[in-house]
C-alpha positions in Angstrom: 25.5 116.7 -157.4 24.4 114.8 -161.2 21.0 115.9 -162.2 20.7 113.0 -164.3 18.0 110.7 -163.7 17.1 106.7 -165.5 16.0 107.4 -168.8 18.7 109.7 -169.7 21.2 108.6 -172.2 23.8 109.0 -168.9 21.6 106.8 -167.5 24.3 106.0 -165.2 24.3 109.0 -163.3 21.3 108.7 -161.4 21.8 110.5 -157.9 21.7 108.2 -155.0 18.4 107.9 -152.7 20.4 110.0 -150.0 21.4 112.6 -152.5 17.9 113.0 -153.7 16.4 113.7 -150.6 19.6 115.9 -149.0 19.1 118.0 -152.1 15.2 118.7 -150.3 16.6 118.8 -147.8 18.8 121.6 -148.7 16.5 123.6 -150.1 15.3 126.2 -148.0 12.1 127.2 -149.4 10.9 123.4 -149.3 8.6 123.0 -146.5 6.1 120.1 -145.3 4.7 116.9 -143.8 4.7 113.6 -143.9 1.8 111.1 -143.0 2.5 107.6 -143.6 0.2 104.9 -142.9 0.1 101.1 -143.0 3.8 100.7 -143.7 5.8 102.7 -140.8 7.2 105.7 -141.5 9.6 104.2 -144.6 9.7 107.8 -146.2 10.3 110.2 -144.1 13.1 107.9 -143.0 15.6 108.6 -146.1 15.1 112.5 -144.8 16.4 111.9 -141.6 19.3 109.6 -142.2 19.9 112.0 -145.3 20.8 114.8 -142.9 19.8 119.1 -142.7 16.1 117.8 -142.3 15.3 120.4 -139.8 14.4 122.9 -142.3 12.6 120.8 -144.4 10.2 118.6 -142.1 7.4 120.7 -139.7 5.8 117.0 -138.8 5.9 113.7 -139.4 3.1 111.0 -138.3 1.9 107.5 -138.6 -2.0 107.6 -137.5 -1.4 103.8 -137.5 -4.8 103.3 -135.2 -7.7 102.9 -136.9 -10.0 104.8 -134.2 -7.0 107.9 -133.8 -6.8 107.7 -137.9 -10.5 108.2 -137.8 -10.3 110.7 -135.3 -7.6 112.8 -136.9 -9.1 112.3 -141.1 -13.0 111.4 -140.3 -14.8 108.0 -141.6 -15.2 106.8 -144.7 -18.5 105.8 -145.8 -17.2 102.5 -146.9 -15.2 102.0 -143.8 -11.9 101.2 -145.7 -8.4 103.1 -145.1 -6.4 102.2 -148.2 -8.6 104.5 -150.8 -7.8 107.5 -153.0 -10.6 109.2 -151.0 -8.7 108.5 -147.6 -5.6 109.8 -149.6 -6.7 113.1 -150.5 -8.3 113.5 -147.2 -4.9 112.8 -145.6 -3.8 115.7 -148.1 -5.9 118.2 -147.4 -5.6 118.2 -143.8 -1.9 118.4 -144.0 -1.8 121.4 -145.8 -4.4 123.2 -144.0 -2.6 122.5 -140.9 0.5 124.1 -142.7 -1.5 126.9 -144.0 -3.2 127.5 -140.4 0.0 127.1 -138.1 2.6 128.8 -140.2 2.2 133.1 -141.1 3.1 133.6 -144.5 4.3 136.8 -144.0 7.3 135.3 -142.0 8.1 132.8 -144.6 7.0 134.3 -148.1 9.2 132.3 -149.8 8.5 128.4 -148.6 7.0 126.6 -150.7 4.5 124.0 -148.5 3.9 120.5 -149.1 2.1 117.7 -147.6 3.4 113.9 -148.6 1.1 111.1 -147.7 0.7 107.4 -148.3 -2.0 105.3 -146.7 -1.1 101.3 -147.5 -1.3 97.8 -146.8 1.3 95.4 -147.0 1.3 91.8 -147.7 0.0 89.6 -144.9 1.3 87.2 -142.8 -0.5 84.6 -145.2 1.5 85.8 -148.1 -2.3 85.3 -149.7 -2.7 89.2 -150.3 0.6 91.0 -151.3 -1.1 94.3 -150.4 -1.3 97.6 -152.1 -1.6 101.6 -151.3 -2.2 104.9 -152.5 0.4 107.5 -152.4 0.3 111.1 -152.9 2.1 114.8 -152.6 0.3 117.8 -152.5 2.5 120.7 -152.9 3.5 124.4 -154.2 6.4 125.5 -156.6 5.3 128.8 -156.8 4.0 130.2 -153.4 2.0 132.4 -154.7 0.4 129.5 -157.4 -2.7 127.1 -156.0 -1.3 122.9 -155.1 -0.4 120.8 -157.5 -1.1 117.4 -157.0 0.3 114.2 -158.1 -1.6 110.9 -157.0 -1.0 107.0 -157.7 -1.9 103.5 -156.5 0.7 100.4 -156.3 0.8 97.3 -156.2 3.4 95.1 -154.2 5.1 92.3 -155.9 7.8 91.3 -153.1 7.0 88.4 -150.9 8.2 90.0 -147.6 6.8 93.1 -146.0 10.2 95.2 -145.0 11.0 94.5 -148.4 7.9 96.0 -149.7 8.2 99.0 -146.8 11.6 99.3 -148.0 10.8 99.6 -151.4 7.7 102.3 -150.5 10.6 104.2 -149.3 12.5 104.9 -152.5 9.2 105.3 -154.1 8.4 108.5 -151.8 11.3 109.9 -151.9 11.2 109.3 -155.8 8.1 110.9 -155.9 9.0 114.3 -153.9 12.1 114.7 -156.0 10.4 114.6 -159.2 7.7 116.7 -158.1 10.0 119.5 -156.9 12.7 119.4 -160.1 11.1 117.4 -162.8 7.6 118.7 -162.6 8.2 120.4 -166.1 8.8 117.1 -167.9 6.3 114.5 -166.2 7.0 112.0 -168.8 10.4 111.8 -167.2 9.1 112.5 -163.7 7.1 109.2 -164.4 9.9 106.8 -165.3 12.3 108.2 -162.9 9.6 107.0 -159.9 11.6 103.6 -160.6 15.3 104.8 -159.6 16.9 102.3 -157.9 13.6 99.7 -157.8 12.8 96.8 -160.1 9.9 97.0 -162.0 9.2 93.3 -160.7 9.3 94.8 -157.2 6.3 96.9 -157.6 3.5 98.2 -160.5 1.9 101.3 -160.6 -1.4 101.1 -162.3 -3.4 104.5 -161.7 -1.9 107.8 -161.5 -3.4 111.3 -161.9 -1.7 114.8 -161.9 -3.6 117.6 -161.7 -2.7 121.5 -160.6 -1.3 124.5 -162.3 2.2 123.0 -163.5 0.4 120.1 -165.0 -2.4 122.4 -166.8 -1.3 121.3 -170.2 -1.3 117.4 -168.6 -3.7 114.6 -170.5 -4.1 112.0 -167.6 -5.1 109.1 -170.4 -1.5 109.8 -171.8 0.0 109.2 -169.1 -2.0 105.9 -168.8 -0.5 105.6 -172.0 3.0 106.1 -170.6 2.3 103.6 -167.9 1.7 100.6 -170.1 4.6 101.8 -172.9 7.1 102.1 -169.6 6.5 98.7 -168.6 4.9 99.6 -165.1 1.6 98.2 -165.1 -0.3 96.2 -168.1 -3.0 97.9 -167.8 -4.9 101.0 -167.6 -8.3 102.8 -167.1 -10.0 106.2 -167.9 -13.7 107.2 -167.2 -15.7 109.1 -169.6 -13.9 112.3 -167.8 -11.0 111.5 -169.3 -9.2 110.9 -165.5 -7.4 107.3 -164.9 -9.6 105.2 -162.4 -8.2 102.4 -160.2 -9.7 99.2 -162.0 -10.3 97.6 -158.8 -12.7 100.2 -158.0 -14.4 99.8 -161.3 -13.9 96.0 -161.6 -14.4 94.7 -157.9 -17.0 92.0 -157.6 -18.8 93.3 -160.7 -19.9 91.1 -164.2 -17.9 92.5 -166.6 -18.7 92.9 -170.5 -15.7 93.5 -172.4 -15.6 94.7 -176.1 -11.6 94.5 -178.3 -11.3 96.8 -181.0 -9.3 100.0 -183.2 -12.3 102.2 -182.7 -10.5 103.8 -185.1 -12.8 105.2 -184.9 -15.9 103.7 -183.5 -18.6 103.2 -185.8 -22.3 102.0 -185.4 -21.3 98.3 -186.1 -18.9 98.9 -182.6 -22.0 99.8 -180.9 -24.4 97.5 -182.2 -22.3 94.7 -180.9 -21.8 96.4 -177.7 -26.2 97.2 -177.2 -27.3 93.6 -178.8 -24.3 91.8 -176.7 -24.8 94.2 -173.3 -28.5 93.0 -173.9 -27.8 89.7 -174.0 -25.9 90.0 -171.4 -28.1 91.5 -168.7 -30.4 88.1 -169.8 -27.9 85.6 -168.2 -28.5 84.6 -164.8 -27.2 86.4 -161.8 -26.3 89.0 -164.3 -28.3 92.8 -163.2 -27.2 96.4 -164.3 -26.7 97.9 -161.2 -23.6 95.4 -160.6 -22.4 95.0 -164.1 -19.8 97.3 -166.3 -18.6 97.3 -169.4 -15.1 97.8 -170.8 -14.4 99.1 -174.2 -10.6 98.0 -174.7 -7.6 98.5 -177.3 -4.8 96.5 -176.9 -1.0 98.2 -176.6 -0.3 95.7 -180.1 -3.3 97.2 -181.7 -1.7 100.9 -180.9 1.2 100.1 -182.7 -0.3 98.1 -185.3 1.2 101.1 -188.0 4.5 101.2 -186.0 5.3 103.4 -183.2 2.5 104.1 -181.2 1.1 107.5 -182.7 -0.1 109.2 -179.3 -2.2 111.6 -180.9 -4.1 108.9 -182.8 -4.5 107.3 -179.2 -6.0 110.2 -177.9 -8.8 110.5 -180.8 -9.7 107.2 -180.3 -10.1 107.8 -176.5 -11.7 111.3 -176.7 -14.6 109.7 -178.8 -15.3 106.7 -176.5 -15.4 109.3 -173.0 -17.4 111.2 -175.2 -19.8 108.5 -175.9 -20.1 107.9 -172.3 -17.8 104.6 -171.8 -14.5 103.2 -169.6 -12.0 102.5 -171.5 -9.1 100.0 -170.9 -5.8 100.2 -172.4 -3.8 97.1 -172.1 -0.8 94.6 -172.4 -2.9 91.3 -173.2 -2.3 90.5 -176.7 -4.1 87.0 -176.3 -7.8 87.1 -174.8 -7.1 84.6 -172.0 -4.9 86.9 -170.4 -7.6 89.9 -170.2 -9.7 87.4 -168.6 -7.2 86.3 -166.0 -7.0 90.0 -165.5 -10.2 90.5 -164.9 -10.4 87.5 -162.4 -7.9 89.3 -160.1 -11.5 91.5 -159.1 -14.3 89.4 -159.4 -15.4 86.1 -159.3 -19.2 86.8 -161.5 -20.0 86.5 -164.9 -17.3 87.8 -167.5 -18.5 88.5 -171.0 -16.7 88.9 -174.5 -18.7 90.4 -177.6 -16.3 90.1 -180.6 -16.7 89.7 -184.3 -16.2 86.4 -186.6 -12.3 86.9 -187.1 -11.6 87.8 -183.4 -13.1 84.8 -182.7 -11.2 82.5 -185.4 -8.1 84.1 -183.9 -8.8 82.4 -180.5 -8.2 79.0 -181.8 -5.1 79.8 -183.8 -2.5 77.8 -182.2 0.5 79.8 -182.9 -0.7 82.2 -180.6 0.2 80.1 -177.8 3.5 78.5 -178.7 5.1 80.6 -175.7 2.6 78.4 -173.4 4.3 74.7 -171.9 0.5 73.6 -172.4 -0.1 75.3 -175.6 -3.6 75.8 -176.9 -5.4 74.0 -173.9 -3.8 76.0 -171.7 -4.9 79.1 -172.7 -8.2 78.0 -173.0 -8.6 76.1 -169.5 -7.6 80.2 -168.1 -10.3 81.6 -170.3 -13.3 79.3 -170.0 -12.7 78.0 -167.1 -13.8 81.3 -165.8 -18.3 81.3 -166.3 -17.6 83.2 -169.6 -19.1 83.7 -172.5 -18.1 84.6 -176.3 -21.2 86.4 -177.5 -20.2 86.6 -181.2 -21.2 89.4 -184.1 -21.6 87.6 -187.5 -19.4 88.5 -190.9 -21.6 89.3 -194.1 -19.7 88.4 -197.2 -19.9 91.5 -199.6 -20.3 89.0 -202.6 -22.5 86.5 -201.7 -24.3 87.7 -198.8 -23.6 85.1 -196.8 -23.6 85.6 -192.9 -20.9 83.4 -191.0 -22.0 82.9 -187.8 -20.7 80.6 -185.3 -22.4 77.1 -186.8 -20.5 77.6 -190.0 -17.1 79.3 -189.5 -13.9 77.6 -190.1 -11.4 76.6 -187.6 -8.0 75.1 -188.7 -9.0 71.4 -188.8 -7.0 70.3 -185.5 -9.3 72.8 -183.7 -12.4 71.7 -185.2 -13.5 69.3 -182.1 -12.1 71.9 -179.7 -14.3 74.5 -181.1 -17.4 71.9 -181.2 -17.0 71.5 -177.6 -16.6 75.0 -176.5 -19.6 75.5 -179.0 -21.9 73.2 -178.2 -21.2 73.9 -174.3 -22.8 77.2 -174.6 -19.5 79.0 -174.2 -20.1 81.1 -178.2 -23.5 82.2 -178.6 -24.5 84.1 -181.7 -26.0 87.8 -181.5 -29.1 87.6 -183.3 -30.8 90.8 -183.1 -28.2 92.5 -185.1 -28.9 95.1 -187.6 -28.1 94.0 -191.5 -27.9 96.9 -192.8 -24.4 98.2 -191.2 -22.3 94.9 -191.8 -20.5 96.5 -194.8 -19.0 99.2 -192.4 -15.1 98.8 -191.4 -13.6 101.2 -189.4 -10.5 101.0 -191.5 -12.6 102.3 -194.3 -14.2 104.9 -193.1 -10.9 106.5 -191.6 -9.3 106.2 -194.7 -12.0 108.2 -196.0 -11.7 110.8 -193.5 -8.3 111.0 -194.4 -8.8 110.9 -198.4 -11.7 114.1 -197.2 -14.5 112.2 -198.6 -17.6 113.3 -197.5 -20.1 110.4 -197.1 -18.3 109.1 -193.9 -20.7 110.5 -191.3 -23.6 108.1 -192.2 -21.1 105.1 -191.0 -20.7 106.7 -187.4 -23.1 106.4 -184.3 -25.2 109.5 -183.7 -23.1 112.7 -182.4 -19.6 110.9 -183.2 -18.7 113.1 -186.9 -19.7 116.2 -185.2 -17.1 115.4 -182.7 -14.8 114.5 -184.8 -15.0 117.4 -187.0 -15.5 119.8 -183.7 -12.1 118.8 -182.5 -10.4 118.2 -185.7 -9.7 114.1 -185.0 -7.8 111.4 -187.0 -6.0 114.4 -189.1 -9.1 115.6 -190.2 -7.4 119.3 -190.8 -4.8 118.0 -192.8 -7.6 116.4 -195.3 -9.7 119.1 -195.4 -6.7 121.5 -196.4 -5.3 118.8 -199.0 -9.3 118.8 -200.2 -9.2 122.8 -200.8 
């Protein structure tokens, strides 16, 4: 049977659905169940038809009613079904049912497992093209604790046995790499697409977490989402663990800040506290129902080349330290991150960037790919109630601020900018503090890197004892080259 998977160089040998799941099959120390929800039983299905499944399934159900699915996996306090929470409930009870019904002394060597997916597919109005969590719970060494490898979908097809179809590879996908390509997850995560277009369907969230995957960073494997071409975009919380942005997002204002943070410095978060403050001034606009997203775009990563993933994972270590979501994503152009964003919520959407991020908007060339160009891009970002809330530029030899009533647009944009301007779209931050202007993130890496030592004063309170704690943006290297 070829062990070769997509991604391989012999690519070309990737095992059939049916000989991925008869080799679970097969295996006589695989044990488990399955609970499928919301899109039949699609799964479970390429076990049967693969054949020898009588060693390998103890159950199979669909809890398809609402009041027996609440029955059997208890309400959830906001009274939806298709939510990690529900997910890992559906988990846990699995197991334990295992765990309770079977004596391990009989069966030392199985290895349980519990496979669950709880989704919607798109409905008959072909107005919501559905989603899902999906999730396996299971052991590869019986005498280890679970691992655990969770992610959310999204459908793309336009017909739901297509989409249940689809589902179906994805779990069988799923079990396969989480039995025999646990020790490589980066592989593990691209071979969930055997045999499926990436059009077909996106996977935006997915967490591992358990004894196999100790050594695991779940924010690289954000990373890996967005470089694979699954999704094009990702989020992490402060705990470093990927969060759906829907769950974040959903019917909130959002405040969103581009940059390196390479790494952050105080002029980042002045722009983000006198812009957040702002902000919370607008109408309809309160804290309780507002978030803010500090983002780096995938071009930005690989501004120097290849992406360096251990210069990712500096910058991301520092903003979750500071408290913040971060979003990593494929929107090179702004109008794009706000059509993102309008996938959630229909209130207020907020930008703080500086003077050149905001000369960079009206650059036409940016929008040559577009059949309406320039006007295109900006009816998609302000037709949305937005607003640029703009950081000024200091000029180091005249001391000159440029603000947005005297910066320069190419001259065909100059009545376009007027008219976004004068609109109320680009208002300036005024409350900024003079004093930091002169700082560049550029500049104070390179003189971490060069092992200079007057680099702390540039960096918000707590950030150089981080960085020097955990020994970010090569800061080892410099110190050794310093000595």
């Amino acid at each position: 049977m070829p062990e070769t998977l997509k991604g391989d160089k012999e690519f070309e040998n990737i095992p059939s659905i049916r000989s991925k799941a008869l080799r679970i099959n097969l295996n006589e120390n695989i044990y488990g169940t399955f609970a499928e929800i919301g899109a039949g039983q699609e799964t479970v299905r390429n076990f049967f038809r693969a054949g020898g499944a009588s060693g390998t399934i103890a159950k199979t159900m669909s809890a398809y009613d609402k009041d027996f699915s609440d029955a059997i996996y208890g309400i959830e306090e906001d009274g939806r079904y298709v939510t990690e929470a529900r997910l890992k409930k559906m988990l846990s009870h699995e197991i334990n049912l295992i765990e309770e019904r079977i004596v391990r002394e009989k069966h030392p060597n199985k290895m349980f497992f519990a496979y669950a997916n709880t989704v919607a597919t798109i409905d008959f109005a072909k107005k919501y093209k559905g989603h899902g969590w999906v999730g396996i719970r299971y052991q590869i060494d019986q005498n280890e604790d679970y691992n655990e490898i969770m992610l959310h979908i999204r459908f793309h097809e336009n017909d739901a046995v297509q989409q249940q179809q689809t589902l179906g590879i994805l779990g069988v996908n799923l079990i396969y790499g989480a039995f025999y390509k646990y020790d490589t997850p980066r592989k593990l995560l691209r071979y969930l697409y055997d045999h499926i277009d990436k059009d077909k369907i996106e996977i935006d969230t997915i967490n591992f977490s358990g004894p196999k995957f100790e050594a695991v960073d779940n924010r690289l494997m954000s990373l890996q989402l967005i470089k694979n071409g699954m999704t094009d975009a990702v989020m992490f919380g402060p705990d470093g663990n990927n969060i759906l942005p829907a769950r974040i997002l959903y019917k909130k204002n959002i405040l969103a800040l581009r940059g390196s943070f390479r790494p952050v410095t105080k002029v980042n978060i002045d722009m983000y506290q006198k812009s957040y403050e702002m902000f919370l001034d607008e109408n309809r606009v309160d804290a309780e129902r507002t978030e803010t997203i500090f983002e780096i775009t995938l071009s930005n990563l690989r501004a120097e080349g290849e992406i360096d993933e251990e210069d990712f994972m500096d910058r991301a270590r520092l903003l979750c330290s500071l408290g913040h979501n971060v979003m990593i994503s494929n929107f090179q152009e702004y109008y794009k991150l706000v059509e993102y964003f309008s996938r959630y919520t229909k209130m207020r959407l907020g930008l703080a960037m500086g003077v050149n991020n905001l000369v960079d908007i009206f650059d036409e060339k940016y929008y040559r790919h577009l059949s309406g160009g320039i006007l295109e891009a900006f009816g998609k970002l302000f037709f949305k109630d937005l607003k640029v809330y703009l950081y000024p530029m200091r000029d180091p030899e005249t001391g000159e601020y440029t603000t947005s009533e005297n910066l320069k647009v190419h001259p065909r944009m100059k009545e376009l900018y007027k008219f976004f301007k004068y609109n109320g779209k680009v208002i300036d931050i005024k409350d900024f503090n003079p004093d930091i202007l002169n700082i560049f993130s550029r500049e104070v890496l390179q003189k971490i890197e060069n092992g200079e030592e007057d680099w702390e004063t540039m960096l918000p309170e707590g950030v150089s004892e981080i960085i020097k704690e955990k020994k970010l943006f090569h800061l080892e290297e410099a110190i050794s080259k310093a000595n």
